[in-house]
N, C-alpha and C positions, 0 to 999 in steps of 0.2 A: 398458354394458348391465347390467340389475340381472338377480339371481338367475332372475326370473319371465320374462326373456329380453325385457323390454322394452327401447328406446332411453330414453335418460337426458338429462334435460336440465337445465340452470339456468338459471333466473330471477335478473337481478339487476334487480332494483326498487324502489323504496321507498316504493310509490303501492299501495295492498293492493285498489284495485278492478284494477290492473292484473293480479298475483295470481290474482284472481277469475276476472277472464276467459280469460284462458292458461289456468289448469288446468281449467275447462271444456272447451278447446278438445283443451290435449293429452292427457287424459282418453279425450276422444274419440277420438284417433288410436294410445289404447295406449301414451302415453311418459309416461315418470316424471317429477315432476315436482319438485325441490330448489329451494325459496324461500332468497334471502339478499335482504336488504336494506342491505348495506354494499358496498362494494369491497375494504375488507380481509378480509373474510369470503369473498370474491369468490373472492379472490386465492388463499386458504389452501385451499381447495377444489378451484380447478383447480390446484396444487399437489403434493395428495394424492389424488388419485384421475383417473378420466379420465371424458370425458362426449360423450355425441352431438352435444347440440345447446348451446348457450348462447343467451341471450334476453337483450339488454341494452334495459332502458330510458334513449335515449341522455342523456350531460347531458354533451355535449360533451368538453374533456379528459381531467378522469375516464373518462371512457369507450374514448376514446382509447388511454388508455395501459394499460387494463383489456385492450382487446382485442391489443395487443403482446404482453400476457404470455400470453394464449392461444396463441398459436403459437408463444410461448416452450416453454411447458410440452409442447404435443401432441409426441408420438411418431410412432408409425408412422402414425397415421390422426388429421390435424385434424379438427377438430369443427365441424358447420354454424355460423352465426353469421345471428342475426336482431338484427336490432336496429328498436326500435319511438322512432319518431322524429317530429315535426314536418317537418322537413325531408324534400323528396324531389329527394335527389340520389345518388349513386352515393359507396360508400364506400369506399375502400380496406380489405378482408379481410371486409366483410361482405356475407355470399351473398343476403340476402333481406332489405329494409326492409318493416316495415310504420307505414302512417303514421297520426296520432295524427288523432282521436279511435278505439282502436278500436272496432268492431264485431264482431259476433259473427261476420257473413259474410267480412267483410274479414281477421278474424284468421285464421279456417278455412281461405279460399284461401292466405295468404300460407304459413300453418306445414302445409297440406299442400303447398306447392313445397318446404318445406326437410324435408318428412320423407323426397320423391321423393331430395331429395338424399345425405340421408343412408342410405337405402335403396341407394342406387348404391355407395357407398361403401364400406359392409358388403359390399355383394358380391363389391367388388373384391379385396378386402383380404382375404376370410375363406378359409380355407385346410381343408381335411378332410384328416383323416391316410390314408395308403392303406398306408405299405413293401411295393410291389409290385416285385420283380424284371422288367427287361424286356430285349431286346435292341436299342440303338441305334445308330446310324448318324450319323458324326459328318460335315460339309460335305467332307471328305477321303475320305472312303467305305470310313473306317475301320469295325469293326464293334466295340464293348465292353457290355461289361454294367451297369448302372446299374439303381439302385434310385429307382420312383419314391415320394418321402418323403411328398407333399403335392399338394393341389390345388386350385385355385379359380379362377374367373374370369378374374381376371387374370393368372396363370400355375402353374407345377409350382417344385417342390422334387424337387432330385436327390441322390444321394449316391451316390459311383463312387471305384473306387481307379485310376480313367486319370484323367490332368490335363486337366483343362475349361479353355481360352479364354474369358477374357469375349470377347463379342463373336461366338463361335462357336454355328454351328447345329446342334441334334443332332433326331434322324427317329426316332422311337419306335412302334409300337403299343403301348395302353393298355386293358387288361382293367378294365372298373370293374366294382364289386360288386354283384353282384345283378344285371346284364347279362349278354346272353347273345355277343355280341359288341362287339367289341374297337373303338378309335375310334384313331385316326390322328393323330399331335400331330408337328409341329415347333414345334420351342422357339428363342430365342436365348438363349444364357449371359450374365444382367448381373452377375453379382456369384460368386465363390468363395472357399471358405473352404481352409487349411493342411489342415483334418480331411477334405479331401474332399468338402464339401456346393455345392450350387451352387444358386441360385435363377433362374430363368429364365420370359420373357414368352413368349407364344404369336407365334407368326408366321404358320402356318397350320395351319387344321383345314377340313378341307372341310365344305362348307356343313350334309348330315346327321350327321355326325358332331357338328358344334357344338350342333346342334337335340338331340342327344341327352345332350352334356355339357350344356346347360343346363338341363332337364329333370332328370337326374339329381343334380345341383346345389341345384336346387329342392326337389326331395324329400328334400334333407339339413336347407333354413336350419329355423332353429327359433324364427323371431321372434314376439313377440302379436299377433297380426290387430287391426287399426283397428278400432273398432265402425264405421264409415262409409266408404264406398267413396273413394279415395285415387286 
């Protein structure tokens, strides 16, 4: 995501009306748009930096083995993958074909399905810092105190000096900011660290509480609005 909170994405092409037409298109949807017309170039880019989206114009193994190295390189959160092709068959790691001649309609639909995706993704993955104190309830009906670190969509960040279980459930209420009451979260523990930190999925939040963590959620992302409804 660049500075101006756009999603980012590369073109690898080497057809400059192809070029043209993409950055028309993602222009329109608010994502940035990085032209390379090699695969070495390709390569050293997703490399050194990280990106939302990738755009391969296919040309078979080259291509192939371009898109290996993308989920070579991605981290915590792969990158959509379009690839604009002759062929229309299904491709192993890529989310969204679109097929050649394009068009300006045909490009639109295909890279607003991979912006939805990439939109999902970010929600998932993105996390708001809170370090709010609370008291929890562990599946033993222990009771400890735990700090919650982080928050997003798809789960909390803990940090507590009692030993967390992976695999264990802990029952919290959760004061967010700027709310006037509290929401209701059970978690499961996937991962801990030696320092005490614990990251965990959601199990459940009752149905208005969730309407309200998403809500409040909403009013934090900070992404560029599409000029075009998405």
């Amino acid at each position: 995501m660049t500075p101006e909170m756009e999603f980012e994405c590369l073109v690898v092409s080497r057809d400059p009306a192809v070029f043209c037409t993409v950055d028309r298109i993602l222009h329109d949807l608010s994502i940035h748009m990085n032209m390379c017309p090699s695969y070495t170039g390709a390569t050293k880019f997703l490399a050194e930096s990280s990106t939302d989206l990738v755009v391969i114009d296919w040309e078979g193994e080259p291509s192939s083995e371009l898109l290996d190295q993308i989920h070579e390189f991605a981290t915590w959160r792969k990158p959509t993958v379009v690839a604009i092709s002759a062929m229309d068959r299904a491709m192993p790691g890529v989310h969204v074909i679109l097929r050649k001649p394009i068009t300006r309609e045909s490009g639109t639909k295909s890279f607003k399905t991979a912006y939805s995706r990439i939109l999902r993704g970010y929600r998932k993955h993105t996390r708001f810092a809170l370090m709010t104190k609370v008291l929890a309830v562990d599946d033993k009906q222990g009771t400890f105190s735990v700090t919650v670190t982080n928050i997003g969509e798809g789960g909390v960040g803990l940090a507590t000096n009692d030993a967390l279980e992976i695999g264990s459930t802990v029952t919290f209420p959760l004061p967010l900011p700027g709310l006037k009451n509290e929401i209701q979260i059970e978690a499961r523990v996937l991962w801990t660290r030696s320092s005490g930190v614990a990251g965990c999925e959601f199990v459940h939040i009752p149905a208005t509480n969730r309407q309200i963590l998403r809500a409040w959620l909403e009013s934090k992302y900070r992404i560029k609005r599409p000029l075009i409804p998405v």
